[in-house]
PLY file of the C-alpha trace (Angstrom):
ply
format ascii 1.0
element vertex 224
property float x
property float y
property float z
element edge 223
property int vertex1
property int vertex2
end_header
-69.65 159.42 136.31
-72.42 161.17 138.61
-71.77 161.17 142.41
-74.56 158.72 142.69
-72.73 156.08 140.77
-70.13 157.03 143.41
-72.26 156.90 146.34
-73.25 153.26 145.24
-69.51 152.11 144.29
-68.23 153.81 147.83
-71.58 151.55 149.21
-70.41 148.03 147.35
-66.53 149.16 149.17
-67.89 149.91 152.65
-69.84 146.57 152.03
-66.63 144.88 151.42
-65.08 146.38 154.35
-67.26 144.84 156.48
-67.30 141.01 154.85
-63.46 141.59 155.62
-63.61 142.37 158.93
-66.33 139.36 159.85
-63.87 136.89 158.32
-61.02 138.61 160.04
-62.79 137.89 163.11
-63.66 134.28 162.33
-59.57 133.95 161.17
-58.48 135.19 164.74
-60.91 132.90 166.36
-59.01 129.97 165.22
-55.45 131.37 166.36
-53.92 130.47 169.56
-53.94 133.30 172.30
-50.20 134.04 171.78
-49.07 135.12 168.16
-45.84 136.74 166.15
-47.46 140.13 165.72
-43.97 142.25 165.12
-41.31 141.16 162.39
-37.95 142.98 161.28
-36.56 144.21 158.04
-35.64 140.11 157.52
-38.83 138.76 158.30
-37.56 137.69 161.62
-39.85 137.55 164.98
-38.94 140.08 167.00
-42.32 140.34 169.01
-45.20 138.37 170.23
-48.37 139.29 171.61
-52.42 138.45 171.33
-54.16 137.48 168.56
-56.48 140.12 168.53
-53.99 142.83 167.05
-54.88 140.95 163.76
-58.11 142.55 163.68
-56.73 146.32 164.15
-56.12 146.33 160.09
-59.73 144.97 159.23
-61.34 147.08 161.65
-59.23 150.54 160.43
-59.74 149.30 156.92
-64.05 148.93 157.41
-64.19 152.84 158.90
-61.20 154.18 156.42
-64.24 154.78 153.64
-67.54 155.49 155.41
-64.96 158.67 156.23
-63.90 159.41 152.93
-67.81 159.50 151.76
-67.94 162.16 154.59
-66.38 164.35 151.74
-68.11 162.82 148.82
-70.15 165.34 146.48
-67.99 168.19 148.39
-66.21 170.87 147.37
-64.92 172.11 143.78
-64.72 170.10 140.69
-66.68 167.30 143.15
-68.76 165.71 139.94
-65.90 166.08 137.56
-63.58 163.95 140.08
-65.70 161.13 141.00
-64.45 158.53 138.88
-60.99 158.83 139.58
-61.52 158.93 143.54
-63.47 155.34 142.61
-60.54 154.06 140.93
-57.98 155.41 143.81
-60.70 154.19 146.54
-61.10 151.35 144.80
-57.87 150.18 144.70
-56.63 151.74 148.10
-59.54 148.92 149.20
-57.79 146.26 147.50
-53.76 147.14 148.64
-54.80 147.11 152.26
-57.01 144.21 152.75
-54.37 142.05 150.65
-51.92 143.56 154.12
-54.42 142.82 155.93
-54.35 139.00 155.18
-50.59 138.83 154.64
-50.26 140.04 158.41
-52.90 137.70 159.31
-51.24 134.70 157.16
-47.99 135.32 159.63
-49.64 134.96 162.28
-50.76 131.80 161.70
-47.24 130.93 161.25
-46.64 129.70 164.41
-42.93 130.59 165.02
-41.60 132.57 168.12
-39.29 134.93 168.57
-36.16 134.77 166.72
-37.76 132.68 164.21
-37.73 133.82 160.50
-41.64 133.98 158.60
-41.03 132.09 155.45
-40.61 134.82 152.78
-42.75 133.13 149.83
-45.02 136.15 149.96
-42.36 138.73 150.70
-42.94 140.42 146.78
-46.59 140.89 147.03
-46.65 144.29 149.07
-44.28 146.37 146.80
-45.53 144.73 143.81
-49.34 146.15 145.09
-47.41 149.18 145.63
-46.36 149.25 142.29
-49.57 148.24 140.84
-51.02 151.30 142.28
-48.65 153.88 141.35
-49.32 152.51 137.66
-53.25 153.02 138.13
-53.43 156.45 139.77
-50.66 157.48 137.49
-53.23 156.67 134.84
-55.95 158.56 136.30
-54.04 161.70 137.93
-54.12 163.63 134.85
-58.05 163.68 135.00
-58.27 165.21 138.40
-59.36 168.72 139.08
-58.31 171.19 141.30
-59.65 170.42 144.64
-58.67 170.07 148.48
-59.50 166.22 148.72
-57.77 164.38 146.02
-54.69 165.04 144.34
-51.56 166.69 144.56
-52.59 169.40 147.08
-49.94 171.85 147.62
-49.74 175.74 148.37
-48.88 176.48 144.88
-51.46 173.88 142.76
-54.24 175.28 145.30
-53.29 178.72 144.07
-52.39 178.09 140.54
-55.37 176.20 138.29
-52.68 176.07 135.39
-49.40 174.99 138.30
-52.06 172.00 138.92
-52.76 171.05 135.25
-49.43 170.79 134.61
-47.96 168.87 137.76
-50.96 166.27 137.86
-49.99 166.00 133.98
-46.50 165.35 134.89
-46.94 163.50 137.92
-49.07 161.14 136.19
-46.22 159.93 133.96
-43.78 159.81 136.94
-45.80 157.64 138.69
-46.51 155.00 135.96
-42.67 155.00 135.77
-41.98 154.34 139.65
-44.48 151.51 139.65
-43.58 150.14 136.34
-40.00 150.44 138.15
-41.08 149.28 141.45
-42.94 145.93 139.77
-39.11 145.22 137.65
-37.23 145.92 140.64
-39.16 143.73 143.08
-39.56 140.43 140.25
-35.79 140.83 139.66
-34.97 141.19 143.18
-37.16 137.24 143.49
-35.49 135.82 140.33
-32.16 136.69 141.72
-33.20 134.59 144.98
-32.87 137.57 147.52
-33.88 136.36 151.09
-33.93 139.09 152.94
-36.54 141.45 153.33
-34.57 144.35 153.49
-34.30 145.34 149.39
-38.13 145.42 149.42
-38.22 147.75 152.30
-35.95 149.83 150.28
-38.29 149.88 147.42
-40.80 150.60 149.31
-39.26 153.85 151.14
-37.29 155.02 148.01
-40.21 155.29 145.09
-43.14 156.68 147.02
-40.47 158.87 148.38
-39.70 160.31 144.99
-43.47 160.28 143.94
-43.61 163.22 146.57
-40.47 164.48 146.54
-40.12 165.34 142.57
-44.04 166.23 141.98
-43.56 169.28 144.71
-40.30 170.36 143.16
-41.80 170.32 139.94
-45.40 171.88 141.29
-42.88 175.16 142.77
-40.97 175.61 139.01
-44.20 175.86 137.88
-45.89 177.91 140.71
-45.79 181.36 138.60
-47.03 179.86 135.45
0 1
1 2
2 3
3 4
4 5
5 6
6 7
7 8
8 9
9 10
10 11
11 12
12 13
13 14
14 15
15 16
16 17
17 18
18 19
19 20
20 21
21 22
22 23
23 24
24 25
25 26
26 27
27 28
28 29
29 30
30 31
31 32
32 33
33 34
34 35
35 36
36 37
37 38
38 39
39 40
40 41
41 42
42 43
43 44
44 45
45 46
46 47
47 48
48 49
49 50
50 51
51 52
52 53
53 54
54 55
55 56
56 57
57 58
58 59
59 60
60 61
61 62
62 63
63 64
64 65
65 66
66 67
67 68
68 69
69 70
70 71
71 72
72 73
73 74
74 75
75 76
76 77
77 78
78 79
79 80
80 81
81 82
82 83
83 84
84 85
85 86
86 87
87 88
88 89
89 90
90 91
91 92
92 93
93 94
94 95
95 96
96 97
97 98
98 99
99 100
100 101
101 102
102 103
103 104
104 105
105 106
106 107
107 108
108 109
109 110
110 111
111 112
112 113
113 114
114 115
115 116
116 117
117 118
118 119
119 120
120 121
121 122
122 123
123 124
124 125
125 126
126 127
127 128
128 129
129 130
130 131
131 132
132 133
133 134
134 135
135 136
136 137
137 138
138 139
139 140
140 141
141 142
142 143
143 144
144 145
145 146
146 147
147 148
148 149
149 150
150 151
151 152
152 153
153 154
154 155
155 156
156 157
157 158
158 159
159 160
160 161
161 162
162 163
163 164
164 165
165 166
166 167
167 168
168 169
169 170
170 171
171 172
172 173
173 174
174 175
175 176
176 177
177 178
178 179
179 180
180 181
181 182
182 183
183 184
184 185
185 186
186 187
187 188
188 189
189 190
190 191
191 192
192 193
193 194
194 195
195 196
196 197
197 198
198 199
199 200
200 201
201 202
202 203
203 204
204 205
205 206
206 207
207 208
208 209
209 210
210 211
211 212
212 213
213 214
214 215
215 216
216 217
217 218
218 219
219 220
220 221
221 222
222 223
């Protein structure tokens, strides 16, 4: 894929951005003034406030890729990595503006402090989560050594052949922590869980080890 095709596919996202953001701001306009805006680990209120903190997501979320293309075309292996920073842009688009609307969903809500947001929808962020593991786990195998994308550490910047061979192993892990992270979170909604807390869990434990283990594995191989 030529940076072009990029340029046009990072276009169509920025595009996107933007749609989001004017239907955020139509969304708020029908809120009342005061809105949850804060829950805990159980999906309870904990904080009120205005309803124009719902647009701090679709705002971050329209100027998140005009500064990503801002290193588009740059730097070494540039070309050879454009389709795989699509697909991670791509789907990095999709994860947040589905947050985006789940924040924007409970604030529509209308409960108050000390009031528990109905958890029908609780799943959806660590199964997007897990989703997206899957996909760049996919794709990280096909990225070259660079200082944008990928596994950047002290010894894969160094070490061509360290970066080969933690991208290649990296890629597996994190197909397994999704694929992990999507069982965990449907067996945690079969079982009937309520509180929010197990998916919070999820969510701090597996990306956790998608950093932890890679950079272990990346210094073993640091001499290679």
């Amino acid at each position: 894929m030529k940076n072009n095709t990029l340029k046009k596919l990072s276009t169509v996202l920025i595009a996107i951005g933007i749609v989001n953001l004017i239907a955020a701001v139509i969304f708020v306009l029908t809120l009342p003034d005061t809105v949850p805006v804060h829950f805990n680990a159980s999906l309870v209120c904990d904080r009120v406030g205005s309803k124009w903190n719902g647009l701090i997501a679709p705002v971050l979320i329209a100027i998140v890729f005009p500064i990503c293309l801002l290193f588009e075309g740059k730097g070494k292996n540039a070309e050879k990595n454009a389709k795989p920073l699509t697909i991670f842009l791509s789907f990095i688009d999709i994860m947040l503006i589905a947050v985006c609307w789940f924040v924007l969903f409970s604030m529509k809500s209308n409960i108050t402090v000390g009031e528990k947001l109905s958890n029908n929808f609780d799943f959806l962020i660590p199964l997007i989560t897990g989703l997206m593991l899957v996909v760049i786990g996919n794709y990280l195998p096909t990225v070259r050594q660079n200082k944008t994308l990928g596994i950047k550490l002290p010894w894969t910047l160094k070490n061509e052949k360290c970066w080969d061979k933690t991208h290649r192993f990296s890629g597996k892990l994190y197909v397994i922590l999704g694929l992990l992270i999507i069982a965990a979170t449907f067996a945690l909604k079969l079982c009937g869980i309520t509180t929010f807390v197990p998916y919070v869990a999820i969510l701090l434990i597996m990306p956790a080890l998608s950093v932890i283990i890679p950079s272990i594995y990346a210094y073993n191989h640091r001499n290679d």
